[in-house]
C-alpha positions as CSV (number, residue, x, y, z in Angstrom):
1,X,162.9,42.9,94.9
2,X,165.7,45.9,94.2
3,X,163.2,46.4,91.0
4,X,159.9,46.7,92.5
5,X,161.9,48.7,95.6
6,X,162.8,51.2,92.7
7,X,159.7,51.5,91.0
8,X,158.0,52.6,94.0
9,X,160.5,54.8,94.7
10,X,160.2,56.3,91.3
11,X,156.2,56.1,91.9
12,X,156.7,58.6,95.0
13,X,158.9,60.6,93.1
14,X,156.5,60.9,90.2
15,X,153.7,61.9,92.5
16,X,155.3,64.3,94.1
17,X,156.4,66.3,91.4
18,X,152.9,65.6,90.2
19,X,151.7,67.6,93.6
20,X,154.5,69.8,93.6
21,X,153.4,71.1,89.9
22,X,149.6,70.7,91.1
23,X,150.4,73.3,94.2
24,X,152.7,75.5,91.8
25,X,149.1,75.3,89.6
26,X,147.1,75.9,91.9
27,X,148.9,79.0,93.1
28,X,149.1,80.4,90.1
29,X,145.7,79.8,89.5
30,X,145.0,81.6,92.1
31,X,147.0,84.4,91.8
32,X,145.7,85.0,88.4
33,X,141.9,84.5,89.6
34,X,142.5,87.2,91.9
35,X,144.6,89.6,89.4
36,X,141.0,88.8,87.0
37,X,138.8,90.1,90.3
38,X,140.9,92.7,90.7
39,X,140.3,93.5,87.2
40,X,136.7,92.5,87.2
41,X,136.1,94.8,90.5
42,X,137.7,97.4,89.0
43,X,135.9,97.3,85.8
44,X,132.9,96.9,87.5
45,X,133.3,99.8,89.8
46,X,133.8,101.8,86.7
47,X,131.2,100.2,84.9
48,X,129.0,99.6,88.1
49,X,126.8,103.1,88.6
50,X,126.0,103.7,84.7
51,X,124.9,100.1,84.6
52,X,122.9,99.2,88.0
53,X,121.6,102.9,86.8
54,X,120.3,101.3,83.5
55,X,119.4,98.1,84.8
56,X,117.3,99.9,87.5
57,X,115.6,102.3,84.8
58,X,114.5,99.0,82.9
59,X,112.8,97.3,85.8
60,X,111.4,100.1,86.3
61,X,109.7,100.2,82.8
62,X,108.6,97.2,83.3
63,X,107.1,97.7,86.5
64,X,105.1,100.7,85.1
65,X,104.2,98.6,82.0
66,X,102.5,96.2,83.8
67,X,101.0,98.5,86.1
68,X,100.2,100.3,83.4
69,X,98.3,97.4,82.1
70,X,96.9,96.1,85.4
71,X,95.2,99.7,85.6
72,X,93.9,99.7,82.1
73,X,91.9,96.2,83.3
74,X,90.5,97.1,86.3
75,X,89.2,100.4,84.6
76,X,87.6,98.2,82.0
77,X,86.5,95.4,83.8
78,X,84.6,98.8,86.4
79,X,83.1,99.8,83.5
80,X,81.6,96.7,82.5
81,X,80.1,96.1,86.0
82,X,78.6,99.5,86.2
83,X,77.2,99.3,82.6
84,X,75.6,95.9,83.6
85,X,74.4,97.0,87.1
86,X,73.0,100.3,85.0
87,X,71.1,97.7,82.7
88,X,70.1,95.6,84.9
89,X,69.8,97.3,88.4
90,X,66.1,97.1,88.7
91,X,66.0,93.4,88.1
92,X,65.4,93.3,91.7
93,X,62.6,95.8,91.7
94,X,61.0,94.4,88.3
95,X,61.0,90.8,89.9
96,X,59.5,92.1,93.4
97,X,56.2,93.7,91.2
98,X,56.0,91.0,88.7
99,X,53.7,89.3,91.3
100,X,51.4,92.2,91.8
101,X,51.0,92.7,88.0
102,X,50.0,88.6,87.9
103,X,47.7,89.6,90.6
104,X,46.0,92.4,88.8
105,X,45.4,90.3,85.6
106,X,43.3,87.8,87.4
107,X,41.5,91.2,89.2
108,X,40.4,91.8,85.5
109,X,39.2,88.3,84.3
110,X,37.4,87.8,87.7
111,X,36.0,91.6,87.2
112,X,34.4,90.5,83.9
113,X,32.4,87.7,85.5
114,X,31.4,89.6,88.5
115,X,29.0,92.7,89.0
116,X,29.6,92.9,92.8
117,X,31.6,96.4,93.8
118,X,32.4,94.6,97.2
119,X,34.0,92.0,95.7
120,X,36.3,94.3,93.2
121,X,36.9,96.3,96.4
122,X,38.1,93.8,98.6
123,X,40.5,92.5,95.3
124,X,42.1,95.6,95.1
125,X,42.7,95.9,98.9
126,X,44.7,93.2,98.8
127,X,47.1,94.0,95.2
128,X,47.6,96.9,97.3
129,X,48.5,95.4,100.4
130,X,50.9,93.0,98.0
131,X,51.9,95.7,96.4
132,X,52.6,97.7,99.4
133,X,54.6,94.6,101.0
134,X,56.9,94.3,97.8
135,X,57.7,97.8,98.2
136,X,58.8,97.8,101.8
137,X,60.8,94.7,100.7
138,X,62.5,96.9,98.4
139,X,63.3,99.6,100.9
140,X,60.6,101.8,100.0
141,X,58.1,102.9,102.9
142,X,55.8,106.3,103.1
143,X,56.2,109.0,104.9
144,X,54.1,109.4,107.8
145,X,52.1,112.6,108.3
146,X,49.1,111.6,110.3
147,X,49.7,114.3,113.1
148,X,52.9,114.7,112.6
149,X,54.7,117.8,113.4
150,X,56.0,119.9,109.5
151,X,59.4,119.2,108.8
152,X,61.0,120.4,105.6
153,X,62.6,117.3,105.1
154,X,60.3,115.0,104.5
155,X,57.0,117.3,103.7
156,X,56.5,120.0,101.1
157,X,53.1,122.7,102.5
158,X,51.3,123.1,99.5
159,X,48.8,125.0,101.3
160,X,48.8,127.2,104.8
161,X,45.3,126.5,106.8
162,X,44.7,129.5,109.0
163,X,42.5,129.5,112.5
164,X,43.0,126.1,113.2
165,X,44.1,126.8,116.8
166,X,47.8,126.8,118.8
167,X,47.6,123.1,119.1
168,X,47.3,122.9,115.3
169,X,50.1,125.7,114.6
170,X,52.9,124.1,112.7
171,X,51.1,120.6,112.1
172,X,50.3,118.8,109.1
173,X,46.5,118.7,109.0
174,X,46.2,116.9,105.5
175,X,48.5,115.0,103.4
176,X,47.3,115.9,99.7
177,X,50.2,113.6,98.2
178,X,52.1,110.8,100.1
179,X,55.7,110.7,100.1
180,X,57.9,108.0,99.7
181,X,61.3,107.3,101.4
182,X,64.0,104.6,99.6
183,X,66.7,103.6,102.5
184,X,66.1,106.8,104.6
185,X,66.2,109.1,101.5
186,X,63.4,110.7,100.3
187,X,62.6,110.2,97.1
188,X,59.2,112.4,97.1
189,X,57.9,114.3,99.6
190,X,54.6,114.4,100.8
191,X,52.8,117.2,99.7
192,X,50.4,118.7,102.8
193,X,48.5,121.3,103.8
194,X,49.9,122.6,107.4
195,X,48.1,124.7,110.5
196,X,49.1,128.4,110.6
């Protein structure tokens, strides 16, 4: 029994001087981990404004690279659109008349078997009437003159009629040309002849 009772004692003593040189360690440890952050800090307080100055400089580099680059593809990829819209912008328009033009070419063919002006007449009234419809579908509508009062907007005078009474006196008294409005804008005016 004296033997075990000894080696435990000299257990206990081992570990303690195993923690006493662990705490000395430790201490030390940290007394030299806070000499090197003493050192560090004061390095990097030297060092600190030239390089968060340089770092700073080379995000920002970057940053202008790529923005740079984003730029460059939204310029190109607006170019492409409005060269295609350019190309193709009166699809719309094109596929609105093809109809009308499908119409005429039967007009002919049925005008080669038929002799009857009536008939041709009343063909043609209705292309126009298509035609007319596929317009306003577009946008496109005339400008009305029938008694309409002269505005320089939508009507050019062409001519001036004189002695056609007060009532008549700044009126449109004959359209010679119709005008056409796209949207609201005018994209011909109507050519008339107005009182004086």
């Amino acid at each position: 029994m004296k033997e075990e009772e000894k080696e435990k004692l000299e257990e206990e003593e081992t570990l303690k001087e195993e923690e006493t040189v662990e705490a000395e360690n430790s201490e030390n440890s940290e007394n030299s981990e806070n000499s090197e952050d003493s050192e560090n800090t004061e390095e990097a307080e030297e060092k600190d404004p030239l390089e968060a100055a340089q770092e700073e400089i080379e995000q920002l580099k970057t940053q202008i690279l790529y923005k740079t680059a984003e730029f460059d593809n939204y310029r190109k990829r607006t170019l492409k659109e409005k060269a295609e819209l350019i190309l193709n912008g009166g699809e719309k328009a094109v596929s609105a008349i093809l109809p009308v033009i499908d119409d005429m070419e039967r007009a002919m063919e049925n005008g080669e078997k038929t002799d009857d002006p009536a008939v041709l007449r009343e063909g043609m009234e209705l292309i126009y009437h298509k035609f007319m419809k596929a317009l306003e579908g577009l946008g496109v509508k005339k400008i009305e003159t029938e008694d309409a009062d002269f505005n320089t907007d939508l009507h050019e005078a062409v001519a001036m009629v004189p002695g056609m009474g007060d009532d008549k006196k700044g009126k449109v008294i004959d359209c010679l040309q119709t005008g056409y409005q796209l949207n609201d804008k005018v994209i011909r005016h109507a050519k008339v002849a107005v009182g004086q």
